[in-house]
Phi, psi and omega in degrees: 000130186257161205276138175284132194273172173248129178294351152229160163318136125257132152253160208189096187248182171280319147330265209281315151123213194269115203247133167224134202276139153296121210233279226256352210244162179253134190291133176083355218209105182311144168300313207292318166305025173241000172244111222262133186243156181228143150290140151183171179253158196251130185235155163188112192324115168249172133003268186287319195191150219282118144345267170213166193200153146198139185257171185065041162285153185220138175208170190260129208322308167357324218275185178279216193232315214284314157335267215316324181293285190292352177268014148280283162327318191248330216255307178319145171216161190095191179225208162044202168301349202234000172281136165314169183216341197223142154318333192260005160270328161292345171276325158304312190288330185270298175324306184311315185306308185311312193254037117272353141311315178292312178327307227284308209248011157055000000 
């Protein structure tokens, strides 16, 4: 079995603490701005009347029907006028946390 490159750099002193090289992402140019986003609604189907819906959802055109549902449905948060609507509010809300945690324990 040959040994796997690692997709980033790390370096790691005491000083400076844990430093990562840019791989996937372009200098000057939002990640989220590499991504054509769509509106659309997320339904999941019930018996009578729809499991759950919110309309106005936002993914990025790629995604199933099927992604779009359950990650709307399980992921999303809040409730009312204050429910996340986009993906890219669960990805800012999980980053973020990751780098106040890394913050945390330094």
């Amino acid at each position: 079995m040959q040994p796997t490159t690692p997709r980033t750099k790390t370096d790691q002193s005491p000083s400076t603490g844990l430093k990562i090289s840019r791989y996937f992402t372009k200098k000057g140019i939002h990640p989220y701005d590499e991504v054509v986003w769509q509106k659309t609604d997320a339904i999941i189907p019930g018996k009578d009347k729809p499991a759950y819906e919110q309309k106005g959802v936002e993914f990025p055109d790629f995604y199933s029907v099927n992604a779009i549902n359950i990650i709307a449905s399980k992921y999303f948060r809040g409730h009312g006028i204050k429910k996340e609507t986009s993906l890219r509010q669960i990805i800012s809300r999980v980053a973020k946390t990751f780098r106040k945690w890394g913050e945390e324990q330094k």
